[in-house]
C-alpha positions in Angstrom: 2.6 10.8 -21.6 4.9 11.8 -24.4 5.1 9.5 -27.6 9.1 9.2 -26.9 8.1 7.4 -23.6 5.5 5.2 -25.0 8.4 4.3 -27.6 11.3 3.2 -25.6 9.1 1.3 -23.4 9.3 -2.3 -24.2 5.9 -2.9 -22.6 4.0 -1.4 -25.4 6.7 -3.1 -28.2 6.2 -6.3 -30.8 9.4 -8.1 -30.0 12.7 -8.4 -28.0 13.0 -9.8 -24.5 11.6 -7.5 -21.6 14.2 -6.4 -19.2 12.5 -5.8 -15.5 14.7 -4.7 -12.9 13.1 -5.1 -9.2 14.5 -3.1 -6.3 14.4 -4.3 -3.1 13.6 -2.7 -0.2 15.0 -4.9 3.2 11.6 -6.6 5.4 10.2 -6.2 2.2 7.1 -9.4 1.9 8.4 -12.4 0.4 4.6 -12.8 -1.2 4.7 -9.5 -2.9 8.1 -10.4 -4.5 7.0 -14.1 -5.6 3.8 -11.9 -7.1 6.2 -10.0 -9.0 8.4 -12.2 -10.3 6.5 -15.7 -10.8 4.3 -14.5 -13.4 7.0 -13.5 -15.5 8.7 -16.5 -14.7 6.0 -18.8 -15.6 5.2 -17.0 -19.1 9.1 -17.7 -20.2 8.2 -20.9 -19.2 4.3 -21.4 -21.1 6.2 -20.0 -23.9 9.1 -21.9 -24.2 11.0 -18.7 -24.9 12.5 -16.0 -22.7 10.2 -13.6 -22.7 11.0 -11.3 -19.6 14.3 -11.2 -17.9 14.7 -9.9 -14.5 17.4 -8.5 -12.2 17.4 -7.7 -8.6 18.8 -4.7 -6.9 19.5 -3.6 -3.7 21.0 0.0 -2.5 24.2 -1.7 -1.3 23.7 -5.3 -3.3 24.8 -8.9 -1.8 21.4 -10.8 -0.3 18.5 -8.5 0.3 16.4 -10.2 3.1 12.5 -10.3 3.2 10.6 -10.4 6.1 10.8 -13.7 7.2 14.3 -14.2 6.8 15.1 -15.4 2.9 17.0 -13.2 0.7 18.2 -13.3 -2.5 21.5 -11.7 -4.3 21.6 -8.6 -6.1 23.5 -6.4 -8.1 24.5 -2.9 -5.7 22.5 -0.1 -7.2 25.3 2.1 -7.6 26.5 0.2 -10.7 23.1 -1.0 -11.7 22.4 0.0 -15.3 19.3 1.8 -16.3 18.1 0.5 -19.3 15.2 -1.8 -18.3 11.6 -1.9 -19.6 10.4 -1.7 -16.7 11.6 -1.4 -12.8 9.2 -2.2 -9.6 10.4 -1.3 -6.3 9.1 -3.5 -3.2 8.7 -2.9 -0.1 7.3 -3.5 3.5 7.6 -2.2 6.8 7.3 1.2 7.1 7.5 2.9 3.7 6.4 6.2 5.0 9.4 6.7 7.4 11.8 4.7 4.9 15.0 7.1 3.9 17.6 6.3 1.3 19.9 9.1 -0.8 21.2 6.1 -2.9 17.8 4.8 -3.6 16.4 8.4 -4.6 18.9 9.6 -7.3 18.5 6.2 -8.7 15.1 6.0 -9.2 15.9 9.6 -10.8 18.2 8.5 -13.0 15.7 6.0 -14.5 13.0 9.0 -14.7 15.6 10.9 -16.8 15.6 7.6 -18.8 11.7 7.8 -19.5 11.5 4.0 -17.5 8.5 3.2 -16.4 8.3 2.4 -12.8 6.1 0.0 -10.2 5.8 0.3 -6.8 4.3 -3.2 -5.0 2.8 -3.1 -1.2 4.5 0.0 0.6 6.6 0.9 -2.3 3.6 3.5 -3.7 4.7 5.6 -0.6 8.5 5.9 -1.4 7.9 6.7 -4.9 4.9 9.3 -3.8 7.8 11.0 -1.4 10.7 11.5 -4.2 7.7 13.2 -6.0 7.9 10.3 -9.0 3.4 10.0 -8.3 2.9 13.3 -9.3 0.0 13.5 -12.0 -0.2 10.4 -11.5 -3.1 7.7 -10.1 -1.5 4.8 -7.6 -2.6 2.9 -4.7 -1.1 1.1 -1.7 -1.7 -1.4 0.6 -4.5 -0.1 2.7 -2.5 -0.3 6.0 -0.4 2.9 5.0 -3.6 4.6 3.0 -4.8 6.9 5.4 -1.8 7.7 6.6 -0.2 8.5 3.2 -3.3 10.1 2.7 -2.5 12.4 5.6 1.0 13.4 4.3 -0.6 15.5 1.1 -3.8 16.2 0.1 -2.3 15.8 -3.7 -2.0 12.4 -3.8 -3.5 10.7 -6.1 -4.5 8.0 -3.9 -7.5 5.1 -4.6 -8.4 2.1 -2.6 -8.2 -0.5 -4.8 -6.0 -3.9 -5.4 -3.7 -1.8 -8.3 -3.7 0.9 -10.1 -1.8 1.1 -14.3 -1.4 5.7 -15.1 0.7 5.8 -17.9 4.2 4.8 -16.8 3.1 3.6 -13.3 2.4 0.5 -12.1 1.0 0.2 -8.5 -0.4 -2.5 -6.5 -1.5 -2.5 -2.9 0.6 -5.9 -2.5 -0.4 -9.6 -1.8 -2.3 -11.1 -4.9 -3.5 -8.4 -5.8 0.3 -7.7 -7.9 -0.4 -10.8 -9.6 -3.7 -9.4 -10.5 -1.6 -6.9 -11.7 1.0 -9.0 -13.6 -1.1 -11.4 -15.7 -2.6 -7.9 -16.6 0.5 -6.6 -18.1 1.4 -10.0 -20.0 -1.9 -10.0 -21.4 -0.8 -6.4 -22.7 2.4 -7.5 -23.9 1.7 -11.1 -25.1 -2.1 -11.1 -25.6 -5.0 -13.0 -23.5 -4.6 -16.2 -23.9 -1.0 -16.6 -22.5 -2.3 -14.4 -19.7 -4.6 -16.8 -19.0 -2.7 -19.8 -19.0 -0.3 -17.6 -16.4 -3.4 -17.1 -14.2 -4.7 -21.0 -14.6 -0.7 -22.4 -13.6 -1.3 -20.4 -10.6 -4.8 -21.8 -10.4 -5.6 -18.1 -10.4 -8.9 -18.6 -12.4 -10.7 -15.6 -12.6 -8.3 -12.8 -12.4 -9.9 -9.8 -10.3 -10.8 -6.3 -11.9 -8.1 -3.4 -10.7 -11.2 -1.8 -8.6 -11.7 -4.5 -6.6 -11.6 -4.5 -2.8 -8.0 -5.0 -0.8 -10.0 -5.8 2.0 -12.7 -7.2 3.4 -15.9 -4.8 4.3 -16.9 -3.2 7.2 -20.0 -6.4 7.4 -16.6 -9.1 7.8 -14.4 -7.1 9.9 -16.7 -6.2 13.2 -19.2 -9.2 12.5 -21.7 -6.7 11.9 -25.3 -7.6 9.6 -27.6 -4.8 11.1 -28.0 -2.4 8.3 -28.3 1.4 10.2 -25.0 -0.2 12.8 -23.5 -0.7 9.6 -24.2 2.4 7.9 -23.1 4.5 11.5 -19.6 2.1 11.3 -19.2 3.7 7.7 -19.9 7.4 8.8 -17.6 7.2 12.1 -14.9 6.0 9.8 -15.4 8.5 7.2 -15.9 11.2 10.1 -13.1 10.8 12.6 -11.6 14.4 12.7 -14.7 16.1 12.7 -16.6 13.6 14.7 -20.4 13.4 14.7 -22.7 13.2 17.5 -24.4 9.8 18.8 -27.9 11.7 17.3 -26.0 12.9 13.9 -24.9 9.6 13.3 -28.5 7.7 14.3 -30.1 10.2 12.2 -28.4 9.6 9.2 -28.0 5.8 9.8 -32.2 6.3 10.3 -32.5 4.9 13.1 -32.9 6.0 16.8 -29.8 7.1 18.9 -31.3 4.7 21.9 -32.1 2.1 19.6 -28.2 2.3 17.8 -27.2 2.0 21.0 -28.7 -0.8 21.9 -27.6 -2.5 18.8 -23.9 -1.8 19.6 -23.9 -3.0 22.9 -25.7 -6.7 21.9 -23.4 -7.0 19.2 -20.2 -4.9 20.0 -20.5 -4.9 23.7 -19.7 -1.3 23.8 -22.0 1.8 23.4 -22.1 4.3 19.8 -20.0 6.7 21.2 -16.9 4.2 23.1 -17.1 2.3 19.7 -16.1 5.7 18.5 -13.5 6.7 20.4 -11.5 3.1 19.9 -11.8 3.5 16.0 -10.5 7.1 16.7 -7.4 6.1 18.6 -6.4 2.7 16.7 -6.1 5.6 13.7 -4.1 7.7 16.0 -1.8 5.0 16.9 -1.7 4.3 13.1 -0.6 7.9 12.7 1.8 8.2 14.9 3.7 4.6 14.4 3.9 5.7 10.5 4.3 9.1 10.5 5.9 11.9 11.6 3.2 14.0 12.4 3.3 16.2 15.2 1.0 14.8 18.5 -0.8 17.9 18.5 -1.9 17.2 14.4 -2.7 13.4 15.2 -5.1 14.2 18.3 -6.7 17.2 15.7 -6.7 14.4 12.8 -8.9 11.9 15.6 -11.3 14.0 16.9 -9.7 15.2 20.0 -9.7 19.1 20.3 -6.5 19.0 22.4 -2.8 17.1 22.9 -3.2 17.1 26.8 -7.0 15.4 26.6 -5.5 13.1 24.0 -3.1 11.8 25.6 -5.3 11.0 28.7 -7.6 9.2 26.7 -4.8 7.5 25.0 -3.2 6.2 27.5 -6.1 4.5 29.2 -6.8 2.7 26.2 -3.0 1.8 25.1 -1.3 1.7 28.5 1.3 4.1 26.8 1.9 7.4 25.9 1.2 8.6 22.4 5.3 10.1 22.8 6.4 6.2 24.3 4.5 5.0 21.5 6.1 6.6 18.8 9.4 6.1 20.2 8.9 2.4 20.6 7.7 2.5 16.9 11.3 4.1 16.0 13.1 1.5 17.6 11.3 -1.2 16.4 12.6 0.3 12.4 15.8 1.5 13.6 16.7 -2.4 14.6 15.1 -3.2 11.1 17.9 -0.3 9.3 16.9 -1.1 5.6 20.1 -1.0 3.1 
């Protein structure tokens, strides 16, 4: 990053109040906004002085409304000035898919203006598609990942709860922004107010950038037998080029009837249909949040065709992978974001 940037930026100055703006992107998560905002809130108010001041934004302005149904009045981005510290953009829903000409010369015009930019939950995705990720390190709430992932091999993507490059500030959503928050007070105002952010939040122990956004593969199928557990990990890491049931006992160390007979006591399926259901949740990920062909998602899964795909598809979903998608478009199409 230039030393110009790193000057204008009031995140890295002495004095003055911090001007954040904070786009909002309609269905985005009320949680991930209160993240955002709260912190800053609370240090204005631990500091008995206005330390940050913040303005919403919307692409058409009026009340932006999250997910749940509350929204909140902002200024219409068209006449929204560009001359903030610092601007996040949140959003939820479907980032990949999510569209707006408005929305992309603004966050150009605040490029031009060397502004630093943040992108909470799904937001990393919008920001990666107007190209403002490039060079850069971010992450993103790890229901999107893979599919981002899938998009461009030049992402800079990591798993973990937020990422700070430079002049980007990403987190994957949730708590982990206000991981990311009392982070950048403590940069601006020091550790102790930081602190006394993260304890009137009774926040105590605020969590390293690198930690999980999830839980592990151990929480999430109630698995504790080491070599099911390591064969879990390689089917996940392995799903377009898929292993066979003896590949995947050999490197879990193990044998493949003795794997087997592990998954079936404690997954009540066999090695290889525990497989295939991992495989087709991600293609129905795929194909909900991107616009993939059918023939790349079934290549992307492990299936070597789009007509044996779909077979196996629709015994397990009850739905075509082409009803599915459709569905999926309707569902975001009655959820039109501003």
């Amino acid at each position: 990053m230039s030393t110009q940037l790193y000057h204008h930026s009031a995140l890295f100055s002495e004095q003055g109040i911090r001007r954040i703006g904070v786009i909002l992107v309609d269905g985005y998560a009320l949680i991930s906004l209160a993240a955002t905002v709260e912190p800053l809130r609370a240090a204005n108010i631990l500091s008995k002085t206005k330390l940050y001041d913040f303005t919403f934004i919307t692409a058409e302005g009026g009340r932006a409304q999250s997910s749940i149904g509350i929204a909140f009045d902002a200024i219409e981005m068209r006449s929204a000035p560009v001359d903030f510290d610092l601007v996040f953009l949140v959003a939820g829903g479907n980032p990949i898919l999510y569209e707006n000409v408005e929305l992309g010369h603004y966050l150009k015009r605040l490029t031009r203006q060397n502004v630093p930019l943040g992108g909470i939950s799904g937001a990393p995705a919008i920001l990666a598609r107007y190209g403002l990720m490039r060079h850069r390190r971010f992450t993103i709430h790890w229901e999107h990942f893979d599919s981002l992932k899938e998009m461009s091999q030049d992402f800079n993507l990591e798993k973990s709860l937020y990422v700070i490059d430079r002049d980007r500030y990403t987190s994957a959503g949730g708590t982990g922004t206000l991981d990311l928050l009392i982070n950048i007070i403590s940069k601006n105002h020091g550790r102790v107010l930081a602190q006394q952010v993260s304890d009137w939040f009774m926040h105590t122990e605020t969590r390293l950038s690198e930690a999980p956004q999830k839980a592990g593969l151990e929480q999430k199928y109630n698995i504790h037998h080491p070599a099911a557990l390591a064969a879990v990990e390689l089917m996940h890491n392995n799903l377009a080029d898929r292993l066979t049931l003896e590949e995947i006992a050999g490197r879990a160390h193990i044998s493949a009837r003795q794997l087997n007979r592990v998954f079936v006591e404690m997954l009540d399926m066999s090695v290889m249909e525990f497989y295939r259901h991992i495989s087709l949740d991600r293609a129905a990920q795929l194909l909900k949040q991107t616009v993939l062909p059918i023939s790349e998602v079934a290549l992307a899964t492990g299936f070597s065709n789009a007509s044996h795909f779909t077979r196996i598809f629709q015994a397990r979903f009850a739905t075509t992978p082409k009803a599915m998608r459709v569905a999926a478009r309707a569902v975001a199409f009655d959820k039109e974001r501003p």
